[in-house]
C-alpha positions as CSV (number, residue, x, y, z in Angstrom):
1,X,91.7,1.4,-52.4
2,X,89.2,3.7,-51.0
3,X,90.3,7.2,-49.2
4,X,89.6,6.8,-45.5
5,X,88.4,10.1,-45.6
6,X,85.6,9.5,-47.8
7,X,84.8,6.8,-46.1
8,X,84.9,8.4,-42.7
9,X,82.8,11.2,-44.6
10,X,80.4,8.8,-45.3
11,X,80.0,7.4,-41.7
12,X,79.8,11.1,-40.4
13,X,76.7,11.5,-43.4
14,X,75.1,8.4,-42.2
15,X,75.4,9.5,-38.5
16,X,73.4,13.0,-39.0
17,X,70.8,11.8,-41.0
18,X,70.6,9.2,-37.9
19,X,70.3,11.5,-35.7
20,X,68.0,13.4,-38.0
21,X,65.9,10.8,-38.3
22,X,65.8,10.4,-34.4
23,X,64.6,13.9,-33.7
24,X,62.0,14.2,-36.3
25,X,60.3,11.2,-34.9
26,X,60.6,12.2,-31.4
27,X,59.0,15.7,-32.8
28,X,56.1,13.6,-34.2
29,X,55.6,11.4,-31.3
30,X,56.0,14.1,-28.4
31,X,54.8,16.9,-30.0
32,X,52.5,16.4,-33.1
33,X,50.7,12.8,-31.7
34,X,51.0,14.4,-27.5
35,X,53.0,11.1,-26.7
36,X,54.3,11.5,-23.4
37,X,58.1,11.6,-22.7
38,X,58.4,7.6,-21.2
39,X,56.2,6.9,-24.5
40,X,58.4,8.7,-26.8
41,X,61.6,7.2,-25.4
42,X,60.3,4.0,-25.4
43,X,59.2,4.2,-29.5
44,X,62.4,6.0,-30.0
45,X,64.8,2.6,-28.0
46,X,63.3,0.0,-30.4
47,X,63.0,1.6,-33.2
48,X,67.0,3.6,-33.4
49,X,68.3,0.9,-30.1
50,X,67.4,-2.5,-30.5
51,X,65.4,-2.1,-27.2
52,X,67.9,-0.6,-25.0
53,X,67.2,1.9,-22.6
54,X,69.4,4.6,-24.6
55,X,66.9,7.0,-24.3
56,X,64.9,8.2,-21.2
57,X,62.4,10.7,-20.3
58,X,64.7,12.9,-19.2
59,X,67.0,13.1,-22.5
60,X,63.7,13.3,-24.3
61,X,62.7,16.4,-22.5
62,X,65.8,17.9,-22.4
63,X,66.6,17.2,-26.1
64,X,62.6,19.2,-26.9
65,X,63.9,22.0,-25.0
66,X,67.6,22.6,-26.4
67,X,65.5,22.3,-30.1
68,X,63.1,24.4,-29.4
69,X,60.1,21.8,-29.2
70,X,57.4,23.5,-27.2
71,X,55.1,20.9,-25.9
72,X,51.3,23.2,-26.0
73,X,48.6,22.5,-25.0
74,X,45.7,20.9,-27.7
75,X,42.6,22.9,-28.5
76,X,39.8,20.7,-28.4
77,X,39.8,20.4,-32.3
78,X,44.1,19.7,-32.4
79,X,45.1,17.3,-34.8
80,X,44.4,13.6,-33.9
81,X,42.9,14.8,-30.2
82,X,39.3,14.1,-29.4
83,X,38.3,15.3,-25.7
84,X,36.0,12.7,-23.9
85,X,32.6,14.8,-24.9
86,X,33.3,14.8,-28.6
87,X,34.3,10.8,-28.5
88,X,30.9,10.6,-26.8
89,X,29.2,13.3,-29.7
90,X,31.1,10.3,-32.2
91,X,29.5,7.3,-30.6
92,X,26.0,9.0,-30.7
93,X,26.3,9.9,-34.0
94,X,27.8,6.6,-34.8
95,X,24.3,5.1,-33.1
96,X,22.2,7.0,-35.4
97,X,21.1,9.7,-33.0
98,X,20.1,13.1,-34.7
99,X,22.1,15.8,-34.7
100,X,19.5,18.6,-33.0
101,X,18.9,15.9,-30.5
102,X,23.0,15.1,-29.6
103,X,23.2,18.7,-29.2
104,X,20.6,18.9,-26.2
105,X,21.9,15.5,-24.8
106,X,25.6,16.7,-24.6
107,X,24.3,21.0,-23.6
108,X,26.6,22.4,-26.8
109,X,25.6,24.3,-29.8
110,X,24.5,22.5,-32.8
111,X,27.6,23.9,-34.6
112,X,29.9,22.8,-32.8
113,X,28.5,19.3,-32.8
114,X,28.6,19.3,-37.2
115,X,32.2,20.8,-36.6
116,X,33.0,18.1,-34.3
117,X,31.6,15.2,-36.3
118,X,33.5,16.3,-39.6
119,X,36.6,16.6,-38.3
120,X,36.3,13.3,-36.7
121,X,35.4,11.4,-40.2
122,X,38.5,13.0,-41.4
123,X,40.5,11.4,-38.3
124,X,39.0,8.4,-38.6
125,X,39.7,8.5,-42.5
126,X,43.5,9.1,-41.7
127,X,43.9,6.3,-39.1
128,X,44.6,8.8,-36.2
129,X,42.0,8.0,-34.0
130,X,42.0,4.4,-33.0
131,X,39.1,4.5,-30.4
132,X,36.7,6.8,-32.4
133,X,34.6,4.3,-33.3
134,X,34.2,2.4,-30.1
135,X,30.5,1.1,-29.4
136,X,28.1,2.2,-26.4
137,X,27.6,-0.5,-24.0
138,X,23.8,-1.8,-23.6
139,X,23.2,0.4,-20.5
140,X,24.7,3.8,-22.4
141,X,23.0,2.8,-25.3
142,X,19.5,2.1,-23.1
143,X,20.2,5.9,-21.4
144,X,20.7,7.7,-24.6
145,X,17.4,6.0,-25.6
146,X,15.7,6.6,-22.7
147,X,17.2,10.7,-23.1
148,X,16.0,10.9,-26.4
149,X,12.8,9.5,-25.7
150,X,11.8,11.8,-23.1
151,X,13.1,14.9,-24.9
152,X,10.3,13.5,-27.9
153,X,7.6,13.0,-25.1
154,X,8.2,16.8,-23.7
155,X,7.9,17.9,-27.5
156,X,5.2,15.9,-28.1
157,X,3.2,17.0,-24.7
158,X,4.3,20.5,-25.6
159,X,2.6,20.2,-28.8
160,X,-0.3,18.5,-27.4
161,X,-0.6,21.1,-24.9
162,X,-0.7,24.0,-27.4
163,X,-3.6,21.8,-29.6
164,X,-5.2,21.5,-26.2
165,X,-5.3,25.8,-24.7
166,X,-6.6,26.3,-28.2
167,X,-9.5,23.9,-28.0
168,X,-10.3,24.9,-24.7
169,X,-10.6,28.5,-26.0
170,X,-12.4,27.9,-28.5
171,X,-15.2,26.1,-26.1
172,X,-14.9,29.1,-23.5
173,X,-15.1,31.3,-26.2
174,X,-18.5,29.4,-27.5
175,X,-20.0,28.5,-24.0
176,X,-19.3,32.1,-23.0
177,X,-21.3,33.1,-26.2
178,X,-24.8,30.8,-25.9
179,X,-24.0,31.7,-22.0
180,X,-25.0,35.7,-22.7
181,X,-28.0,34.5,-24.2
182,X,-29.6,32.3,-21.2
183,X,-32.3,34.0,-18.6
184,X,-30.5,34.6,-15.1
185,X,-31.3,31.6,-12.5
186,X,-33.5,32.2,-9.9
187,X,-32.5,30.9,-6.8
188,X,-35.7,29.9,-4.4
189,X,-35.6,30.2,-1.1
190,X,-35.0,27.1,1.2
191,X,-36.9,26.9,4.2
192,X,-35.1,24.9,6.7
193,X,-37.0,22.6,8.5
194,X,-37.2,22.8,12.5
195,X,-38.5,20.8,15.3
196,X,-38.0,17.2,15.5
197,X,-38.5,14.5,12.4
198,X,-39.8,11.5,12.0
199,X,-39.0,9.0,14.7
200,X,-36.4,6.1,14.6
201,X,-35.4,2.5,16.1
202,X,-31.7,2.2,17.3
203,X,-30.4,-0.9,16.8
204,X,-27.7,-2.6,18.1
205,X,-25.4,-5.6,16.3
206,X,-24.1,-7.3,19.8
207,X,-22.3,-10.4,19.2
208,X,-18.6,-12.2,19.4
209,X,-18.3,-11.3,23.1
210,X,-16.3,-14.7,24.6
211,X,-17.0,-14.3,28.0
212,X,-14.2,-16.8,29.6
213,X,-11.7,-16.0,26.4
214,X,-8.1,-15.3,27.4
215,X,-5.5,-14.3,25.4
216,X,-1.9,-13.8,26.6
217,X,0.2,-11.1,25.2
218,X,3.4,-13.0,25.1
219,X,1.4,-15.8,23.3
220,X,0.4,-13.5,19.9
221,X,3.4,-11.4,20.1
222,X,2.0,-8.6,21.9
223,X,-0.2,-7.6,19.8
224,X,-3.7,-8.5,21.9
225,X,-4.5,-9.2,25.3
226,X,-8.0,-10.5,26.6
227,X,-9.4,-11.7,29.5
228,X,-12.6,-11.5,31.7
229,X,-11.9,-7.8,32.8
230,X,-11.0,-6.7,29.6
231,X,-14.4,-8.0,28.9
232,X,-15.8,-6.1,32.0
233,X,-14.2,-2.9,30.6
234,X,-15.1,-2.9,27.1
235,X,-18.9,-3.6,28.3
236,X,-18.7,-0.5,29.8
237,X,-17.2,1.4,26.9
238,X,-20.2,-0.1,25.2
239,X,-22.7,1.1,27.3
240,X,-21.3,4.7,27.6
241,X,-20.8,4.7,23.7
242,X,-24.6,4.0,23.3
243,X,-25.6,6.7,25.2
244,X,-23.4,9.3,23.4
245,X,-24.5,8.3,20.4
246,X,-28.0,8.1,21.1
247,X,-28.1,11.3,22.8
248,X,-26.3,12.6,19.9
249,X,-29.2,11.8,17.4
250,X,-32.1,12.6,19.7
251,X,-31.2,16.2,19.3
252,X,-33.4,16.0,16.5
253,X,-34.8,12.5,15.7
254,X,-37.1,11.0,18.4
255,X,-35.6,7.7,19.3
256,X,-37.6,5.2,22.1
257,X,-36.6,1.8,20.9
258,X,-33.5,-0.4,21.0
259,X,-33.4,-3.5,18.8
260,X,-30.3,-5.7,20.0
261,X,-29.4,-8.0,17.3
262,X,-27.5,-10.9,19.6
263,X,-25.3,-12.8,17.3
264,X,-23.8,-15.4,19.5
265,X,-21.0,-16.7,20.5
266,X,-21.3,-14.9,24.1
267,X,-19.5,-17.0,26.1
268,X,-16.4,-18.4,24.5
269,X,-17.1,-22.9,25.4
270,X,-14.5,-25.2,26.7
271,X,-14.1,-27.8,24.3
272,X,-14.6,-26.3,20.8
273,X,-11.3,-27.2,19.7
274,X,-7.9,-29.4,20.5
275,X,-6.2,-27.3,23.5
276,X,-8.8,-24.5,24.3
277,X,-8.7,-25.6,27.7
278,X,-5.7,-23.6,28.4
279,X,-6.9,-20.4,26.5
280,X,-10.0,-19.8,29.1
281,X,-10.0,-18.6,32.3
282,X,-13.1,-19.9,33.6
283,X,-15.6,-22.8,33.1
284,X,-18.3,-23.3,31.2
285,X,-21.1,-22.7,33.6
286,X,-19.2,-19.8,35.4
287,X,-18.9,-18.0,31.9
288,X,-22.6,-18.7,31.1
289,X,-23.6,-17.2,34.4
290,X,-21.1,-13.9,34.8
291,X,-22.2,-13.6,31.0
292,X,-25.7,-13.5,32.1
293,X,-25.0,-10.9,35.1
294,X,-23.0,-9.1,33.0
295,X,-25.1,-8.5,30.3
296,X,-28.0,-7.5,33.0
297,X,-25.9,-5.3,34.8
298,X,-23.6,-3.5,32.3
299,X,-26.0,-3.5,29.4
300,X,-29.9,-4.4,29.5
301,X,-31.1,-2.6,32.7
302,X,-29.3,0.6,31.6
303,X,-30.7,0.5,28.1
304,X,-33.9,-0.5,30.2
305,X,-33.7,2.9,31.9
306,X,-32.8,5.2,28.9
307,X,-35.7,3.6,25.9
308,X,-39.0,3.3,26.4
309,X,-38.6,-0.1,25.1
310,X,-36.2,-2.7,24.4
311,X,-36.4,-6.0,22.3
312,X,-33.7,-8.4,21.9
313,X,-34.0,-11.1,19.6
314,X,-31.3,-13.6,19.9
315,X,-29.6,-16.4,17.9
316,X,-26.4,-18.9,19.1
317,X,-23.2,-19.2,18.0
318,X,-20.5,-22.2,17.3
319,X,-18.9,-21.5,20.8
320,X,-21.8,-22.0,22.9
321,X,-22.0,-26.0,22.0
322,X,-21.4,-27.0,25.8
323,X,-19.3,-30.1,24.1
324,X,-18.6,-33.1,21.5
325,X,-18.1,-32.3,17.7
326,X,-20.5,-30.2,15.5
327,X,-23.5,-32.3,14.9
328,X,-22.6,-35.1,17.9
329,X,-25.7,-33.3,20.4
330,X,-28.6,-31.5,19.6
331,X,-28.5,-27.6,18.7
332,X,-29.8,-26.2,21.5
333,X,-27.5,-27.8,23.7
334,X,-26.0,-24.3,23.5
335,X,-25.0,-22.4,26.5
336,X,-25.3,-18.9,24.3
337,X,-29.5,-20.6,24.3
338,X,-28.9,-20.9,28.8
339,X,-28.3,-17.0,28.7
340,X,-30.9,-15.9,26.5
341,X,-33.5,-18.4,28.7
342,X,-31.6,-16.7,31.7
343,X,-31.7,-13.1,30.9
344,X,-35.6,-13.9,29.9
345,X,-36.5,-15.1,33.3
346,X,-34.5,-12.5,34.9
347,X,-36.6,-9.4,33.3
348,X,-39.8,-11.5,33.1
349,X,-40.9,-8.7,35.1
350,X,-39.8,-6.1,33.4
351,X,-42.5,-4.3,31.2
352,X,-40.3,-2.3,28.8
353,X,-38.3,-5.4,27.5
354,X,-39.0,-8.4,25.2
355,X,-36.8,-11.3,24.6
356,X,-37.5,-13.3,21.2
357,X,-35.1,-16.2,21.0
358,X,-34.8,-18.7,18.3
359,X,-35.5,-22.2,18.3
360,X,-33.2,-22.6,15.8
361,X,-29.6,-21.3,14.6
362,X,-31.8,-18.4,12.4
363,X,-34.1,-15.9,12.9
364,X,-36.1,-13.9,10.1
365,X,-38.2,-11.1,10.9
366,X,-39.4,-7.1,10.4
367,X,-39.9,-4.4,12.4
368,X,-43.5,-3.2,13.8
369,X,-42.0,0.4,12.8
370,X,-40.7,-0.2,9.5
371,X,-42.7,-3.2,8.1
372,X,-41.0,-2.6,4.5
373,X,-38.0,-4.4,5.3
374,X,-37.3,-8.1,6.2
375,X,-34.0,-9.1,8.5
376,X,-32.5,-12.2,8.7
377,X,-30.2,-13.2,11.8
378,X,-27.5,-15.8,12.1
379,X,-24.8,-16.2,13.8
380,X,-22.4,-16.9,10.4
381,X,-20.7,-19.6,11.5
382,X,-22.7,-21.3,8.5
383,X,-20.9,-18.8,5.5
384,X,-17.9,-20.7,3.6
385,X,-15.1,-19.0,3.5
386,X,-12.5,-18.5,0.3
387,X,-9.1,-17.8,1.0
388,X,-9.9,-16.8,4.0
389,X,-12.5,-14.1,3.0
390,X,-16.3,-14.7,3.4
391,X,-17.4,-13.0,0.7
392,X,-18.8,-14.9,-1.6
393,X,-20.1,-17.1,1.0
394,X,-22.4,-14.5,2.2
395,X,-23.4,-13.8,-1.8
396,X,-24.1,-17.5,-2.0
397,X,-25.9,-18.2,0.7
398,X,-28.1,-14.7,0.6
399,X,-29.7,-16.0,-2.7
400,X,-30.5,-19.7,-0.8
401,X,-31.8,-17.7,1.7
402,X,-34.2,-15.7,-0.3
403,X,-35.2,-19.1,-2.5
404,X,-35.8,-21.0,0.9
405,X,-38.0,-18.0,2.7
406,X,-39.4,-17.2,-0.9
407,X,-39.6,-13.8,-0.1
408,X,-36.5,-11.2,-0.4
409,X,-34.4,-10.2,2.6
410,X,-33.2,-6.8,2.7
411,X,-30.9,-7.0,5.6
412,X,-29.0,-9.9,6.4
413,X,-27.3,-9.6,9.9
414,X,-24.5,-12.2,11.3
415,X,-21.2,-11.9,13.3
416,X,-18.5,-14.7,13.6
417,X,-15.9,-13.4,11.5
418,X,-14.3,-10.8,14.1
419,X,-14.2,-7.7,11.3
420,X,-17.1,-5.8,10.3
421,X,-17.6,-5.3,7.3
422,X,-21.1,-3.6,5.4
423,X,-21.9,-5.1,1.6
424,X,-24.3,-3.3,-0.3
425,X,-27.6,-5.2,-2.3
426,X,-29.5,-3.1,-4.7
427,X,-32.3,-3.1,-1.8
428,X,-30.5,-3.8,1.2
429,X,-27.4,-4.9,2.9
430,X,-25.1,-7.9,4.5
431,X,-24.0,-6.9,7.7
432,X,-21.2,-8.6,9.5
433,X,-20.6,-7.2,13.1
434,X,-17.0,-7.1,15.0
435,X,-16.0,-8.6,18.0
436,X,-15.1,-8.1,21.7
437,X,-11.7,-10.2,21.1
438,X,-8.6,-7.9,19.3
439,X,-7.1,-11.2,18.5
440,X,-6.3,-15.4,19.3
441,X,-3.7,-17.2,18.5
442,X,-5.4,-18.5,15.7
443,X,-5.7,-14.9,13.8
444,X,-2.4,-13.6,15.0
445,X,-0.7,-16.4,14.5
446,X,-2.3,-18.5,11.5
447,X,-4.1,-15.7,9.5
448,X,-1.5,-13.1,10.4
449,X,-4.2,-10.5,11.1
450,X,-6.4,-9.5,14.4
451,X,-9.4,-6.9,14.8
452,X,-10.3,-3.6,16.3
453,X,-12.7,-4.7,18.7
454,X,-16.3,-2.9,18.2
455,X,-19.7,-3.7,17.8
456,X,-22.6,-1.6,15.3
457,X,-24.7,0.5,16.1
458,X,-27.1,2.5,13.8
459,X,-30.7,4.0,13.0
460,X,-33.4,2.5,11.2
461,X,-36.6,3.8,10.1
462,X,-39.5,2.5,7.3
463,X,-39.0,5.2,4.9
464,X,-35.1,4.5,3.9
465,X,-34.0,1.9,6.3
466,X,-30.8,2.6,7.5
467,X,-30.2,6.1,8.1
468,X,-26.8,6.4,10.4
469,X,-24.5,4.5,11.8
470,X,-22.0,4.1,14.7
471,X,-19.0,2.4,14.8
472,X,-18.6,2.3,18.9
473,X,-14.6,1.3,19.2
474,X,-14.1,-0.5,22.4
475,X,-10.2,-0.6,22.4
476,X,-7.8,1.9,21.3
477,X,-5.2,0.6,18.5
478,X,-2.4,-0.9,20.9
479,X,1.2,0.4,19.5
480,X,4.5,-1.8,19.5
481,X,6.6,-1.1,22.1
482,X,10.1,-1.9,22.3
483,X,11.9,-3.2,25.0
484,X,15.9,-1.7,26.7
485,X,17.5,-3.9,24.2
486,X,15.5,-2.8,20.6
487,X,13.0,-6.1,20.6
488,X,9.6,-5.6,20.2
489,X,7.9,-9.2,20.5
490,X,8.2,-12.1,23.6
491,X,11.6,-12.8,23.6
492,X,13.4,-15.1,26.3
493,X,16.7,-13.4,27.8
494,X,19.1,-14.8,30.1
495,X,19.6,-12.6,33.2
């Protein structure tokens, strides 16, 4: 029979080492691995409870303090701790990064980071760090890349750079040397030239004018606007832009003849396409004659008055067919031809003008001042186009045009297109003049692009051809403006 003492003995052994057992695993959980106190009492319930909420926080912490377990705080190196910047120091290392260059990437000595990465293989060797060896994601691992890749690039560019200052100085040095040796330069004296030089023709690209065109702002999203007295007003500008210009260059180059290139298209037609009917605001025959009067009054007898002489020489344009299809009635049934035969008759009179006006839609010719060069005149209706863009058109059809003349043609003038535009030739140039219209509904609205309204004006003379140029704006660039409610384009509002 066994002694209830020993027995109870026994159960009071079994007890202590019980509650032995207890503490030193709540010492190793709370203090030595940092557990917090709900984790503690949590491992503590299923491992000595079966589960049971025996245990809480509170007895944990109280039980630390009666025992004497101080909770401290973890040096960055404290057993089975790794702070967030040596975890990271571990995955670099981990992705083959070198150890100089994890140093510069994480801004801490290189000591620290061999310190850091040995005591880490030792955690990771003794199971206490479960999250050590954790892989970047593709965007960390793509920005330490990208780090350690530029930090090579500024080595390698320092490098380069040193190579570089000591070539240089060794060229300095060796210029400087032959340098000593050379005879001084004489300078010679540059006698400046004064009085007047050689005279000059002025000439004047006029063309693209659309007499009778209107355009409605609220039809090309307010972009343009154009109309008869638009066209009124920019004549003017055109005239008074010639004269500064002109004056301008006389101040040193005699200059007693205009050459007006007229490129056609002066009055704008009624019939050209489907609908134009409604973009016009006047007929046919009133555009060909306020053209006509137009062009006397606002252009040809002033430029009468300021050169001693004045030559126009004149081709038609697509707009002037008075009506039916290209091709359906004969070429000069062109009412751009009715001006020209208009403006003729009106000056026949006049002794300081001449009018030369095709027969056809071309015109080749020199000038009796500068007999070197050959001009060709068209209106460039006839140019292809390529996505929109005439280029190659105009380098096409140049070369026809020098095989069908048989002789070469140095400058090629036209209009048509709306933008000017100047291509260079190894003896001459392709000149496309601008327009009088900023912009239809067809550019606003199919091409998505208008023009600054201008025309060309430059000198000319037989020893280099072209020898300035004018750009005579005759619209400022219109700005957006937006209305009380933020809208900038037509926009239909109930009131």
């Amino acid at each position: 029979m066994v002694d209830s003492r020993t027995t109870y003995t026994k159960h009071i052994i079994s007890g202590i080492r019980w509650a032995n057992n207890e503490i030193k695993d709540m010492r190793k959980l709370y203090i030595v691995k940092n557990m917090s106190s709900e984790e503690t009492a949590r491992h503590l319930n299923e491992k000595y409870w079966k589960g049971e909420n025996v245990r809480t926080w509170r007895a944990i912490e109280h039980k630390a303090r009666t025992s004497g377990m101080k909770k401290r705080e973890h040096s960055k190196y404290a057993y089975g701790r790794i702070t967030p910047v040596h975890n990271k120091i571990w995955q670099l290392y981990k992705n083959n990064v070198k150890l100089d260059e994890i140093s510069k990437l994480c801004s801490i000595p290189l000591g620290t980071v061999k310190s850091a990465i040995h005591y880490m293989k030792n955690c990771t060797m003794m199971n206490q760090v479960k999250l050590i060896d954790s892989k970047l994601s593709k965007d960390e691992i793509a920005d330490v890349k990208t780090k350690q890749e530029l930090i090579n690039n500024i080595q390698d560019l320092e490098r380069q750079l040193t190579r570089a200052k000591a070539t240089t100085s060794v060229i300095v040095d060796a210029i400087s040397t032959v340098v000593k040796d050379l005879p001084p330069i004489k300078v010679p004296t540059f006698i400046i030239k004064k009085g007047m030089h050689k005279p000059e023709t002025a000439m004047l690209e006029l063309g693209d004018i659309h007499v009778g065109e209107k355009v409605l702002k609220q039809d090309v999203a307010n972009v343009a606007e154009y109309d008869f007295d638009k066209f009124i007003k920019r004549m003017e500008i055109l005239r008074d832009g010639i004269i500064e210009c002109i004056d301008i260059q006389r101040s040193k180059i005699p200059i007693d003849t205009l050459d007006i290139n007229m490129l056609g298209d002066i009055v704008t037609g009624e019939d050209i396409y489907l609908g134009q009917n409604r973009n016009i605001d006047m007929e046919l025959t009133k555009q060909t004659f306020e053209g006509a009067h137009a062009l006397s009054e606002l252009l040809l007898s002033p430029m009468c008055a300021y050169f001693k002489k004045v030559r126009v020489r004149a081709v038609w344009g697509n707009h002037g067919r008075g009506w039916g299809r290209p091709g359906q009635v004969h070429p000069r049934t062109n009412f751009d031809y009715i001006v020209y035969r208009f403006l003729n008759e009106q000056y026949k009179n006049q002794s300081n003008i001449e009018f030369y006006i095709a027969e056809c839609p071309l015109m080749l010719y020199i000038l009796p001042e500068a007999p070197k060069y050959t001009h060709l005149i068209s209106h460039g209706d006839e140019v292809g186009r390529w996505m929109s863009i005439p280029f190659y058109g105009i380098q096409r059809d140049m070369g026809r045009y020098v095989q069908l003349f048989n002789t070469n043609i140095h400058y090629w003038h036209m209009g048509h297109h709306h933008s000017a535009a100047k291509i260079d030739m190894p003896y001459g140039e392709q000149i496309v003049n601008g327009t009088f219209v900023e912009g239809t509904e067809l550019s606003v609205l199919k091409m998505k692009t208008k023009s600054r309204p201008k025309q060309l004006l430059y000198g000319f003379n037989n020893s280099r051809g072209i020898t300035w140029r004018y750009d005579i704006q005759l619209s400022p660039m219109v700005n957006m403006v937006q209305d009380s409610d933020g809208i900038f384009t037509p926009t239909f509002k109930r009131k």
